[in-house]
TIPA-517824 format. One line per field, with one value per atom (N, C-alpha, C): residue number from 0; atom name; x, y, z. Coordinates in pm, 1 decimal. Layout:
<recs>
resi <- [NUM, ...] $
name <- [CA, ...] $
x <- [X, ...] $
y <- [Y, ...] $
z <- [Z, ...] $
</recs>
This chain:
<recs>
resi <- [0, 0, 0, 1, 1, 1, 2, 2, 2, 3, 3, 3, 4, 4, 4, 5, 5, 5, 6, 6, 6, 7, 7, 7, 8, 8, 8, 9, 9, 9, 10, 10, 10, 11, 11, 11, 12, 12, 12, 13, 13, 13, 14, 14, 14, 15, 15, 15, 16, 16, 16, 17, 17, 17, 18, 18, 18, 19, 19, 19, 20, 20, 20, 21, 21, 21, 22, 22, 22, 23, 23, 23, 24, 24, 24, 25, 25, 25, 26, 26, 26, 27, 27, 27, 28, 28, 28, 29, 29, 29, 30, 30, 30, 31, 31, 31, 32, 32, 32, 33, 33, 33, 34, 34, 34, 35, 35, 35, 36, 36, 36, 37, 37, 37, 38, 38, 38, 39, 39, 39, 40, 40, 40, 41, 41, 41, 42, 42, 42, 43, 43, 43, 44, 44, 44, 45, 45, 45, 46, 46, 46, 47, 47, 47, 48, 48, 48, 49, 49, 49, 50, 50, 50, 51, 51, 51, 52, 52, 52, 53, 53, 53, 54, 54, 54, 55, 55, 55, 56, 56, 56, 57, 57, 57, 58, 58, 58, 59, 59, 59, 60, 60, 60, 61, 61, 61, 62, 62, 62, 63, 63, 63, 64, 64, 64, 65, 65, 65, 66, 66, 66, 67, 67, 67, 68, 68, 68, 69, 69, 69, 70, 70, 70, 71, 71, 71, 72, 72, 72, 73, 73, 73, 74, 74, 74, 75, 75, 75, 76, 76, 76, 77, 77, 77, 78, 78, 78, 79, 79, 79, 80, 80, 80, 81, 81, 81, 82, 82, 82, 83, 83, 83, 84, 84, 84, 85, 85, 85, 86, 86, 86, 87, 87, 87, 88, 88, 88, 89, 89, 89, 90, 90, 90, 91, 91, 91, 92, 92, 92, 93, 93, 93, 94, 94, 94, 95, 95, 95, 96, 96, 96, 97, 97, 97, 98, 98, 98, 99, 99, 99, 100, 100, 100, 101, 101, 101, 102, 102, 102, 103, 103, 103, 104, 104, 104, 105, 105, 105, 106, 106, 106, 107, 107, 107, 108, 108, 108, 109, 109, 109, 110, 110, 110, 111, 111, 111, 112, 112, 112, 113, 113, 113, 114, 114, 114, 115, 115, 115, 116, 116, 116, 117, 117, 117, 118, 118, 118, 119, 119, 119, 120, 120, 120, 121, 121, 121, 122, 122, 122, 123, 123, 123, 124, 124, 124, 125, 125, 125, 126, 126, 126, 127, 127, 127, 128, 128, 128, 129, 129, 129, 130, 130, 130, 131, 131, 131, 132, 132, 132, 133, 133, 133, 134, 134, 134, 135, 135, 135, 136, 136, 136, 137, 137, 137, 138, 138, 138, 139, 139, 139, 140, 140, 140, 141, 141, 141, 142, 142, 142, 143, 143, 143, 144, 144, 144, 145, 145, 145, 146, 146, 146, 147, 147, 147, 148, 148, 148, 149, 149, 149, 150, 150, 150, 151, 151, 151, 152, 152, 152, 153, 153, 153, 154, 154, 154, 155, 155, 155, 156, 156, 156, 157, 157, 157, 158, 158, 158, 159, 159, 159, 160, 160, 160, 161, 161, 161, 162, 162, 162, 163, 163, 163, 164, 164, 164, 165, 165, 165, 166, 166, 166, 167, 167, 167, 168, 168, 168, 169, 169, 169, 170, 170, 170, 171, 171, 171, 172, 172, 172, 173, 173, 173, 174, 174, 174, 175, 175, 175, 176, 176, 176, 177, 177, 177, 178, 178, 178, 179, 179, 179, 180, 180, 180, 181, 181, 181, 182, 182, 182, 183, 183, 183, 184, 184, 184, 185, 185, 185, 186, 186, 186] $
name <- [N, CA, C, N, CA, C, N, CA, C, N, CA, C, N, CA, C, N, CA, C, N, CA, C, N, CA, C, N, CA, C, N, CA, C, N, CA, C, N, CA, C, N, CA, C, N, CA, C, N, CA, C, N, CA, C, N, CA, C, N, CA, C, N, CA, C, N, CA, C, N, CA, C, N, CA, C, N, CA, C, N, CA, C, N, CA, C, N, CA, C, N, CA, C, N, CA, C, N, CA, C, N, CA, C, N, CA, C, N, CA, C, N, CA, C, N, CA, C, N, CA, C, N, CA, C, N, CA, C, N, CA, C, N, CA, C, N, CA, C, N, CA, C, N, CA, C, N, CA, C, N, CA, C, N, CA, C, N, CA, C, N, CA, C, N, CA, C, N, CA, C, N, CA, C, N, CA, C, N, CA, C, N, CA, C, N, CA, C, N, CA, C, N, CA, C, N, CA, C, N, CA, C, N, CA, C, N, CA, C, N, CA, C, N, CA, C, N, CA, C, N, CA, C, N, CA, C, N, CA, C, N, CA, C, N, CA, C, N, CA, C, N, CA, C, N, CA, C, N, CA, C, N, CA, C, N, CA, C, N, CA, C, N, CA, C, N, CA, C, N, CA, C, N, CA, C, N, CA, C, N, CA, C, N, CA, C, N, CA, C, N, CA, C, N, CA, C, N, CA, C, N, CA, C, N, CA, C, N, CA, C, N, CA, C, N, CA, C, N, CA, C, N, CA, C, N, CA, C, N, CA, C, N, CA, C, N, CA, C, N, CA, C, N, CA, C, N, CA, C, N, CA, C, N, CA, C, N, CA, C, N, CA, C, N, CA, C, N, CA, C, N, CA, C, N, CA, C, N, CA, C, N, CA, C, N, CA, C, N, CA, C, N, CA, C, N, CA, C, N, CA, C, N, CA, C, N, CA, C, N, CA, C, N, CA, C, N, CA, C, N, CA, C, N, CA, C, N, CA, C, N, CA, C, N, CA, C, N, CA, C, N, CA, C, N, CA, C, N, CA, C, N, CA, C, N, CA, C, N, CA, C, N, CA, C, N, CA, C, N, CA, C, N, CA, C, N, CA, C, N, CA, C, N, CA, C, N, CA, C, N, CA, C, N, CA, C, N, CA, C, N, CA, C, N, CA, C, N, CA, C, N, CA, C, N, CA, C, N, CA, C, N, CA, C, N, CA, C, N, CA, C, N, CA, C, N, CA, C, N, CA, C, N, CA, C, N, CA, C, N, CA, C, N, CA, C, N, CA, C, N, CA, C, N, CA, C, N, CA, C, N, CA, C, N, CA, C, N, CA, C, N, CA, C, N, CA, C, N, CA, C, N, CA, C, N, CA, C, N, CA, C, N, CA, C, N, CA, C, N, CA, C, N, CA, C, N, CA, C, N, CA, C, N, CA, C, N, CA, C, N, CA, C, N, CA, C, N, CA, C, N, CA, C, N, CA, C, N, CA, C, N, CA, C] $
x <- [-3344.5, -3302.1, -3378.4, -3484.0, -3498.3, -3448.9, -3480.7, -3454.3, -3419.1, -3284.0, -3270.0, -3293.4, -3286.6, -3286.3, -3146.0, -3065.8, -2917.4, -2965.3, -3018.6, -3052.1, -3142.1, -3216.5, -3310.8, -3288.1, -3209.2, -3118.9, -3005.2, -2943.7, -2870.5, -2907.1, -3049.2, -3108.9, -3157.4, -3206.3, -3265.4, -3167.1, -3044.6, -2923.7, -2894.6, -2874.0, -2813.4, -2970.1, -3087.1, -3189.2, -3215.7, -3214.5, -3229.7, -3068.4, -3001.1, -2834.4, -2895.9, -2953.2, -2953.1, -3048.5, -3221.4, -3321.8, -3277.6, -3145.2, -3140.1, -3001.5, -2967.5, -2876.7, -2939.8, -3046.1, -3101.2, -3165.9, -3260.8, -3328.7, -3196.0, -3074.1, -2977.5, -2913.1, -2910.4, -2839.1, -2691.6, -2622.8, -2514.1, -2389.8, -2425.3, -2315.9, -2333.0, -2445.3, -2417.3, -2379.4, -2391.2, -2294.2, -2167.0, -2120.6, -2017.4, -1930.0, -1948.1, -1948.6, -1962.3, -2052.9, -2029.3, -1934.1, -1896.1, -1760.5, -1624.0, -1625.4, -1515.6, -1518.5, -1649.9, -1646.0, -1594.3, -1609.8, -1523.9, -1370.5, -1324.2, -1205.2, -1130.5, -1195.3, -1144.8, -1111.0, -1256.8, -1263.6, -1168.0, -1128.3, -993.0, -902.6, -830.1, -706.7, -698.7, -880.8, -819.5, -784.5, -830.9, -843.0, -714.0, -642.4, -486.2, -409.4, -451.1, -371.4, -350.3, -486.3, -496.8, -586.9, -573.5, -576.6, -498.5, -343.2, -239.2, -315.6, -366.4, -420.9, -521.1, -602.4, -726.8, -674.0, -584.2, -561.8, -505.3, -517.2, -503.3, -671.7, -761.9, -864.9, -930.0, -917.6, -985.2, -874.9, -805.1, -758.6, -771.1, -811.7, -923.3, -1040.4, -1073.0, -1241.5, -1159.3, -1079.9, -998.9, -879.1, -884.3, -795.3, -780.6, -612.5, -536.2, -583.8, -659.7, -684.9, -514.2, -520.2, -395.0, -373.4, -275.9, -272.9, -363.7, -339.4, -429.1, -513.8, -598.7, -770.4, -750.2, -704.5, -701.7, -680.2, -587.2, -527.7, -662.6, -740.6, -841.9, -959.6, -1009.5, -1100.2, -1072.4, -961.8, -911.9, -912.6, -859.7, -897.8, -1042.7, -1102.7, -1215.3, -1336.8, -1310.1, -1356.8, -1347.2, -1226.7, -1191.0, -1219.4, -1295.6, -1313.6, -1497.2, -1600.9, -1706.1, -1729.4, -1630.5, -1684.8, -1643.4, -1557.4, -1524.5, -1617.9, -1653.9, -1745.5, -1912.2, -1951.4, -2059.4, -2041.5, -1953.0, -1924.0, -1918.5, -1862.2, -1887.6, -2012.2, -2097.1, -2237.3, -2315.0, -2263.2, -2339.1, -2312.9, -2255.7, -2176.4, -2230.6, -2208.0, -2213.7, -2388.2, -2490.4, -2609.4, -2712.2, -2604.9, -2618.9, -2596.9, -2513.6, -2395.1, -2508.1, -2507.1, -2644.0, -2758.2, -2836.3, -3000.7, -2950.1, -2893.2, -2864.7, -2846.7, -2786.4, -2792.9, -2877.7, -2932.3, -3066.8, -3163.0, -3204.0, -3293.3, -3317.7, -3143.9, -3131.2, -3173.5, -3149.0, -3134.4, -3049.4, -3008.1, -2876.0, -2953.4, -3051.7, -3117.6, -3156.9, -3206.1, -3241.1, -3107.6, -3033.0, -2862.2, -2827.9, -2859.8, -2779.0, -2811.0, -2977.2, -3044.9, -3042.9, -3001.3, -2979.3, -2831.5, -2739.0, -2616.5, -2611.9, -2702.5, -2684.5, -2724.9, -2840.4, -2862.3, -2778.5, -2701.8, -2613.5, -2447.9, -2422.2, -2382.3, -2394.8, -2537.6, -2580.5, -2610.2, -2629.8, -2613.8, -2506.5, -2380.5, -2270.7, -2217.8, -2246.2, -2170.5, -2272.5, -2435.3, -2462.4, -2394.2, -2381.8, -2312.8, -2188.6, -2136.2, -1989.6, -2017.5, -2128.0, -2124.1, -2152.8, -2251.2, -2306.4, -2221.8, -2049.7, -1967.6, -1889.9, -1841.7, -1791.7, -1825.0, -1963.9, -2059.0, -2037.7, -2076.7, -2059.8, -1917.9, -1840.3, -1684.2, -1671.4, -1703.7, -1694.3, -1795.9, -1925.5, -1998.8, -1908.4, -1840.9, -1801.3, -1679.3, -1565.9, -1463.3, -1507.4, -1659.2, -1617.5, -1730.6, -1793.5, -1879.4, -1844.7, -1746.8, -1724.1, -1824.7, -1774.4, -1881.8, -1932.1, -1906.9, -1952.2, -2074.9, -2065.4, -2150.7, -2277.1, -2226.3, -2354.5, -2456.4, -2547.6, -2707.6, -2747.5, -2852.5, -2881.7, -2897.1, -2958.0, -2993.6, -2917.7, -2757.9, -2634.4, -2626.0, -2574.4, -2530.8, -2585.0, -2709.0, -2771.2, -2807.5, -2759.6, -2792.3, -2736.1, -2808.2, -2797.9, -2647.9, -2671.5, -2533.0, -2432.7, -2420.0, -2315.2, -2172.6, -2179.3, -2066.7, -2008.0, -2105.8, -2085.1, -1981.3, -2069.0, -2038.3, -1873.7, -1888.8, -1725.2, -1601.2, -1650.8, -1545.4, -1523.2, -1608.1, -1597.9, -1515.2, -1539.1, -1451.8, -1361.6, -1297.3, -1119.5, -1074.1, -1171.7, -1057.8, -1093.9, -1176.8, -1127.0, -1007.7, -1014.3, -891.7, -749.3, -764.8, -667.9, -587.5, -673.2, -638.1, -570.0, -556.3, -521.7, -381.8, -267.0, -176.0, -130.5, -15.1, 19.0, 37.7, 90.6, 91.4, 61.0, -99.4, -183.2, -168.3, -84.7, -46.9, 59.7, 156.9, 249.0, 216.5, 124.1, 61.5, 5.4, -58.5, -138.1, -21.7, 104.6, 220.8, 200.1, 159.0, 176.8, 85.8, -54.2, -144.6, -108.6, -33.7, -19.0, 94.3, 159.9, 284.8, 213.6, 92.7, 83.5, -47.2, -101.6, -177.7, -73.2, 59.3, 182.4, 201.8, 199.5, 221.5, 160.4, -17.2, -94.0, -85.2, -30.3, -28.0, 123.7, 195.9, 315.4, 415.5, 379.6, 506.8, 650.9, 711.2, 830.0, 755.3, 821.4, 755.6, 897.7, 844.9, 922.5, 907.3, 985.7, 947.4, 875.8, 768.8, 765.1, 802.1, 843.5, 871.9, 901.7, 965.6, 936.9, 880.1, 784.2, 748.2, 815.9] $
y <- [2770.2, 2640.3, 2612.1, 2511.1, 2431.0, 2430.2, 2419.5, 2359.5, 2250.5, 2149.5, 2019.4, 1975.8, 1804.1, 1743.5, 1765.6, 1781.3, 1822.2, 1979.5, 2067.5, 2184.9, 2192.9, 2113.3, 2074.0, 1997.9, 1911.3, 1836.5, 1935.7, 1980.4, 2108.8, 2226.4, 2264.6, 2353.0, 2265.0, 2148.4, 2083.6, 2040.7, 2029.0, 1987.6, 2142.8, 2237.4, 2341.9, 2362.8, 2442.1, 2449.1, 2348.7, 2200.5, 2116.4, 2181.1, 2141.2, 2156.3, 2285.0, 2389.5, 2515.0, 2519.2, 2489.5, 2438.9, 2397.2, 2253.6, 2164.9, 2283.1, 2333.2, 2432.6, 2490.9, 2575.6, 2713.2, 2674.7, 2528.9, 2479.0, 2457.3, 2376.2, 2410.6, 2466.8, 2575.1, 2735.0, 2689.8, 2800.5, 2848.4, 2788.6, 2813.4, 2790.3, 2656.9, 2574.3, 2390.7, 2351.1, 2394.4, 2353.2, 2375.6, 2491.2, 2488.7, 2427.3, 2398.9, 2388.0, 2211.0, 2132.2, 2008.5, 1967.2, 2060.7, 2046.7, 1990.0, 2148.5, 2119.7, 2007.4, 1934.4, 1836.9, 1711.6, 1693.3, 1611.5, 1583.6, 1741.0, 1749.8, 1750.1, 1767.9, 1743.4, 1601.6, 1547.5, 1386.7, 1293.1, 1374.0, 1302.0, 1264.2, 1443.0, 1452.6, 1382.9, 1381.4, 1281.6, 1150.8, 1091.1, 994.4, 935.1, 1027.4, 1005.6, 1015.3, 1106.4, 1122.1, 1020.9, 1014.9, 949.8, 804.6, 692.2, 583.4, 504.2, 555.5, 416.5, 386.9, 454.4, 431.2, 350.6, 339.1, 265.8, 108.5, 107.0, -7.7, -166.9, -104.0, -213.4, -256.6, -210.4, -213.8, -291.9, -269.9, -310.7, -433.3, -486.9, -576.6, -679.9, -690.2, -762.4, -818.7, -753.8, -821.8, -861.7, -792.5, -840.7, -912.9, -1090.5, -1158.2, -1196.3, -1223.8, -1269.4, -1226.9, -1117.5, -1020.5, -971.7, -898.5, -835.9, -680.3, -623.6, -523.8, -395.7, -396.7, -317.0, -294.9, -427.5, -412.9, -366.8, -377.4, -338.1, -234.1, -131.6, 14.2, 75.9, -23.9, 80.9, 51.8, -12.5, -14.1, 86.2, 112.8, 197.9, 357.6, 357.7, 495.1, 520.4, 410.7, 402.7, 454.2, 400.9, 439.0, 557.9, 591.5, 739.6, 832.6, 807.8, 924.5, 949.5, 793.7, 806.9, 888.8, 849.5, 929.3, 1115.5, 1101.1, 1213.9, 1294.2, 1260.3, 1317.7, 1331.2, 1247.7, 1248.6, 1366.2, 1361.4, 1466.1, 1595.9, 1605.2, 1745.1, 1786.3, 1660.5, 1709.0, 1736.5, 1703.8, 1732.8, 1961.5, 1942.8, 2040.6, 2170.1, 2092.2, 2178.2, 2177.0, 2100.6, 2101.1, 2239.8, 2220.0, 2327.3, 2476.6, 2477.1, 2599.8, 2645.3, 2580.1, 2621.3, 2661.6, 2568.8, 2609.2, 2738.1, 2794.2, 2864.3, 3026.5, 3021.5, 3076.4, 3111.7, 2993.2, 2959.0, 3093.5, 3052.4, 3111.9, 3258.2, 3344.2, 3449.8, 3494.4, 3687.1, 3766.5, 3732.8, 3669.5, 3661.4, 3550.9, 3466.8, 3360.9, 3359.5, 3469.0, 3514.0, 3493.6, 3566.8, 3569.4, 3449.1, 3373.3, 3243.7, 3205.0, 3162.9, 3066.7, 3146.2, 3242.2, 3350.8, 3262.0, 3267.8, 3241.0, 3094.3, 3041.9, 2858.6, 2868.6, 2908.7, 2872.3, 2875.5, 3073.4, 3053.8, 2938.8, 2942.5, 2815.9, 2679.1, 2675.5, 2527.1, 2519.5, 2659.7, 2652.8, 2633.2, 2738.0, 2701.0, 2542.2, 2504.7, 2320.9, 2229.3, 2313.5, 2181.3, 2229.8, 2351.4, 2356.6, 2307.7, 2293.8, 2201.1, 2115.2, 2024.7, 1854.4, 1873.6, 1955.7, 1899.2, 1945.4, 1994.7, 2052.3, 1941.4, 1828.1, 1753.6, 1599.3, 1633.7, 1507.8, 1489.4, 1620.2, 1637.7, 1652.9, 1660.0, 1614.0, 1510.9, 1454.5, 1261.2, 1254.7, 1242.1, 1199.5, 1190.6, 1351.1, 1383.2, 1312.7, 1230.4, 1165.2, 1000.4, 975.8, 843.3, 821.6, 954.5, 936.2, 1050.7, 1052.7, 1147.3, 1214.3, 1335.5, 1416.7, 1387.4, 1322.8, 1265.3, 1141.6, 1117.1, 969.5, 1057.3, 1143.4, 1244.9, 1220.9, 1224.6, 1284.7, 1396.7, 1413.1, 1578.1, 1631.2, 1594.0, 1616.5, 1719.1, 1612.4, 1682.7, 1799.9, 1760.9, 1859.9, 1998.4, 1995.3, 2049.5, 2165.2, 2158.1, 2180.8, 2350.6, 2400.5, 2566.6, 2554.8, 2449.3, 2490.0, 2389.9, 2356.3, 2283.9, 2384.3, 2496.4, 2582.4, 2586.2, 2646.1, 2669.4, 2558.7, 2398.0, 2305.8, 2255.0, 2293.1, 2233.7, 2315.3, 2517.9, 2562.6, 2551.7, 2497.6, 2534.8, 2372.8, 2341.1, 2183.4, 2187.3, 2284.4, 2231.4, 2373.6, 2499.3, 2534.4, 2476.5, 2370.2, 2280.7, 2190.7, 2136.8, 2015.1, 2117.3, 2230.2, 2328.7, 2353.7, 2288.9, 2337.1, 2212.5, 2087.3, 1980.3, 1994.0, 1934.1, 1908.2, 1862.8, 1880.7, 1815.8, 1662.4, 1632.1, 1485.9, 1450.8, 1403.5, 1373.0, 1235.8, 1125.7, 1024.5, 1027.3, 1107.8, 1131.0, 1187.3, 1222.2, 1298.0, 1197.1, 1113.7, 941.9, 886.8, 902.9, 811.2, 845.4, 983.3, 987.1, 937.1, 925.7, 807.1, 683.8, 644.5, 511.5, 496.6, 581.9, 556.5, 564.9, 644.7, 639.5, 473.1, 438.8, 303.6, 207.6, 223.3, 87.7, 135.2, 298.1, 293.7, 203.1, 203.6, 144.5, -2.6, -67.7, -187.2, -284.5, -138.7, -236.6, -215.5, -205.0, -278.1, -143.3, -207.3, -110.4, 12.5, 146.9, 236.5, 319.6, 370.1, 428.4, 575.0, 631.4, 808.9, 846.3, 946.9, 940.7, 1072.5, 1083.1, 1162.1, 1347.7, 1374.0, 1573.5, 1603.2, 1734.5, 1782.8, 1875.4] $
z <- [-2619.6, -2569.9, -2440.4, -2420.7, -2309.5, -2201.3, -2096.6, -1989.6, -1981.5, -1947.9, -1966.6, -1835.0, -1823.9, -1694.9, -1611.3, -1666.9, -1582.6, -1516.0, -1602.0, -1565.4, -1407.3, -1409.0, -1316.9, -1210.2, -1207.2, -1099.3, -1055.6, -1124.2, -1067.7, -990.3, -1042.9, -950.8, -839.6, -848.4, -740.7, -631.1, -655.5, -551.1, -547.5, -562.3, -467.5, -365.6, -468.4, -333.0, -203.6, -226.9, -134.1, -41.1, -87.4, 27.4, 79.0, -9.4, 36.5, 168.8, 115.0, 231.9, 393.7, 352.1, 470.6, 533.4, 477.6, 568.7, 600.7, 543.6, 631.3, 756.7, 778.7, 883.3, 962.3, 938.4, 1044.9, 1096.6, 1004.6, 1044.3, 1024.4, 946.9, 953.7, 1042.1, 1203.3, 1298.6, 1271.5, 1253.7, 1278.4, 1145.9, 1061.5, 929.5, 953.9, 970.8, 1006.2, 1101.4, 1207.5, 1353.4, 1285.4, 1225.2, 1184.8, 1119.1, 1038.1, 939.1, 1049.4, 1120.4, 1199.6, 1314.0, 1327.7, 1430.9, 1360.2, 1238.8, 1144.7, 1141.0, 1116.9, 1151.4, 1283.3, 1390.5, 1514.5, 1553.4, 1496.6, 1521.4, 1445.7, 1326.6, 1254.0, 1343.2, 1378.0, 1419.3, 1586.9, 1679.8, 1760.9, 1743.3, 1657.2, 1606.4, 1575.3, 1530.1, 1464.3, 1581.0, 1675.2, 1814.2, 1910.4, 1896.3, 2066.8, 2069.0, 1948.0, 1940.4, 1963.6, 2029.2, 2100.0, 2213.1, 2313.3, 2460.5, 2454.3, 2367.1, 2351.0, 2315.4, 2199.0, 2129.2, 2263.3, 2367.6, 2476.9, 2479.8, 2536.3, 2539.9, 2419.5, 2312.7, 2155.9, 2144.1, 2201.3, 2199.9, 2297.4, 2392.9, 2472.1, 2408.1, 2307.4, 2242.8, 2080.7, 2023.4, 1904.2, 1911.4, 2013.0, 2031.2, 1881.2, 1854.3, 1738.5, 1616.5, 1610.4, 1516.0, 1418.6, 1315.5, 1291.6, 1363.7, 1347.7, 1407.0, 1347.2, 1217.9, 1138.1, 1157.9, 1211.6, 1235.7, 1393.5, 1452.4, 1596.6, 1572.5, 1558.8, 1539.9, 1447.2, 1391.1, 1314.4, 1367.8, 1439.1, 1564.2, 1652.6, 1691.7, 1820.9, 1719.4, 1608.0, 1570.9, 1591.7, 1496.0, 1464.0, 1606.7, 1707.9, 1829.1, 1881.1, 1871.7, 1881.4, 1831.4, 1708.4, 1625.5, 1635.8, 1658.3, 1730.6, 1838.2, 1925.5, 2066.2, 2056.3, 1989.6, 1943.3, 1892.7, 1798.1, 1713.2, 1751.6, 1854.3, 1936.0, 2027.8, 2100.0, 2236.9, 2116.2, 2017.9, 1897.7, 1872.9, 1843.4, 1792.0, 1925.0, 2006.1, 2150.8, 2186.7, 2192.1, 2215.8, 2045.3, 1950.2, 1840.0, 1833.7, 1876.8, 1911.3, 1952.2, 2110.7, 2182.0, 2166.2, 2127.9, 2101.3, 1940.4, 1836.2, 1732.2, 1761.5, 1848.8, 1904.5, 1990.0, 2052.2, 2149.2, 2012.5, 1956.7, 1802.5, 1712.9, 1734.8, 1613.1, 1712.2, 1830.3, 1944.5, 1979.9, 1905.2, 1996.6, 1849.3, 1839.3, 1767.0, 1633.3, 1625.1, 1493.8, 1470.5, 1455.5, 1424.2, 1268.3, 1214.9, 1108.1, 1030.1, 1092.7, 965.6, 964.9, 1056.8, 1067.8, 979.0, 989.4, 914.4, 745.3, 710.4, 548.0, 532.0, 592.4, 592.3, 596.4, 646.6, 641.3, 457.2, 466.7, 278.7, 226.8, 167.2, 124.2, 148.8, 227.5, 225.3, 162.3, 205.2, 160.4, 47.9, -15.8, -172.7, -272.3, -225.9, -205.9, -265.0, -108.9, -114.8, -220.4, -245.9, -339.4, -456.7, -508.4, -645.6, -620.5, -536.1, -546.3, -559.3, -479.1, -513.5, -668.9, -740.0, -821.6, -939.3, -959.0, -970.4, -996.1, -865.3, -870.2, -928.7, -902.4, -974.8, -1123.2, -1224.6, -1335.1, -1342.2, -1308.8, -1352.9, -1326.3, -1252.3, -1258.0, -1400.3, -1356.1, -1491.7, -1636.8, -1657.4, -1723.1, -1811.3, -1716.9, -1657.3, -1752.9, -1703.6, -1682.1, -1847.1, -1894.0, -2044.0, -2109.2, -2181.8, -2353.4, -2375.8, -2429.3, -2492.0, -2577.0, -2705.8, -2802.2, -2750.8, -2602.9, -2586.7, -2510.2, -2449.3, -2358.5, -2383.5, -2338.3, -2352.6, -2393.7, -2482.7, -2539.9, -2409.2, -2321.9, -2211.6, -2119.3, -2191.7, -2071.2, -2176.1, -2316.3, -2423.8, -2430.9, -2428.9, -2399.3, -2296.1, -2161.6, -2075.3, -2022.4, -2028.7, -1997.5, -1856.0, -1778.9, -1673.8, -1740.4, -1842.6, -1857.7, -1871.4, -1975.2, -1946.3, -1807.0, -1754.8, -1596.3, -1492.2, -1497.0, -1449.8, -1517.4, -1630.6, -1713.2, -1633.9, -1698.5, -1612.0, -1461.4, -1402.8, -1249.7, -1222.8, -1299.5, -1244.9, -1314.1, -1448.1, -1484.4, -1380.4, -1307.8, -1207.7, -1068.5, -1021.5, -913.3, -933.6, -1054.6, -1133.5, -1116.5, -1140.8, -1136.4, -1002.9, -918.5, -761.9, -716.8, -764.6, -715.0, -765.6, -676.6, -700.6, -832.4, -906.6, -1004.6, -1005.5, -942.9, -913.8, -790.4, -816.5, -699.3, -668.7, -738.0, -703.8, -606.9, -614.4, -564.3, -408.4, -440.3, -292.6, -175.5, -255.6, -192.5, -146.2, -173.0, -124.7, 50.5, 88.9, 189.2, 282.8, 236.4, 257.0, 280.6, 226.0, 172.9, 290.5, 331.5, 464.0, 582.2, 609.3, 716.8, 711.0, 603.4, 632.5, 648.9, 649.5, 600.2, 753.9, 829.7, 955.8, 1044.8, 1024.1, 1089.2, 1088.2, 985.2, 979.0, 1055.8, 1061.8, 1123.9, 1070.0, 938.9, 815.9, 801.8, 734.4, 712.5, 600.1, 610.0, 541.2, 431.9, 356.8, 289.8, 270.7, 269.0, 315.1, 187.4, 185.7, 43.8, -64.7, -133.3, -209.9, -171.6, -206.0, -162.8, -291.1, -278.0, -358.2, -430.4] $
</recs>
């Protein structure tokens, strides 16, 4: 059996993720991840103090858009002062003795996360065109085993009722907007 084009885009998205991690090393992949998540949770924190300010330039705006400007701001500067900091703290890494592991350890990694995207990609693909409609291409394709099981045990990892889970989404955007909220569900 051939080599298909899924076969080949699959290898080509883990080596690329893999490549652009190893040039950034390890600590700044990582270290970016978590500047994401920091920048969330200030974001969620500490956007009442601002929302005076963003309301000076967003006269008779709704509140929604104000409260999401003011996150929204918060989670910029946030996340700038991270990459500043997560910059430094990498090159300083990259520079010394452990530079080598870093940059071994960024690949793996970055190999890692492309077989997840390309994991999650082909379960969408998968999702939204029947097997019967596929491409020999996909049918075909030496990682398709691979790509199927690895995405019904990601599907495996999601909550049973992942709608049910969005409710709580859905309270804290009804938070941001003002409106009355409804608790949502226990699991």
């Amino acid at each position: 059996m051939p080599v298909t084009i899924l076969d080949l885009v699959v290898i080509g998205i883990v080596l690329i993720s893999g490549l652009l991690a190893m040039v950034r090393g390890f600590t700044r992949e990582v270290l970016a991840i978590g500047s994401w998540a920091v920048a969330a949770i200030a974001a969620y924190l500490f956007y009442k103090p601002v929302v005076p300010y963003v309301i000076q330039y967003a006269v008779k705006q709704p509140p929604a858009l104000v409260n999401g400007l003011a996150m929204g701001g918060v989670f910029l500067v946030t996340l700038f002062i991270a990459y500043i900091i997560t910059s430094k703290l990498s090159d300083f890494i990259l520079d010394s003795r452990v530079g080598a592991l870093d940059r071994t350890l960024g690949f793996l990694f970055g190999a890692a996360r492309g077989f997840l995207l390309a994991v999650v990609g082909f379960g969408f693909f998968s999702w939204l065109v029947t097997e019967k409609q596929q491409p020999t291409w996909v049918a075909d394709a030496k990682f398709r085993p691979i790509l199927t099981s690895s995405f019904d045990k990601l599907k495996g990892m999601l909550p049973e009722n992942l709608d049910e889970s969005f409710g709580v989404v859905k309270q804290l955007g009804d938070e941001l907007k003002g409106g009355a909220t409804t608790p949502p569900k226990a699991p």
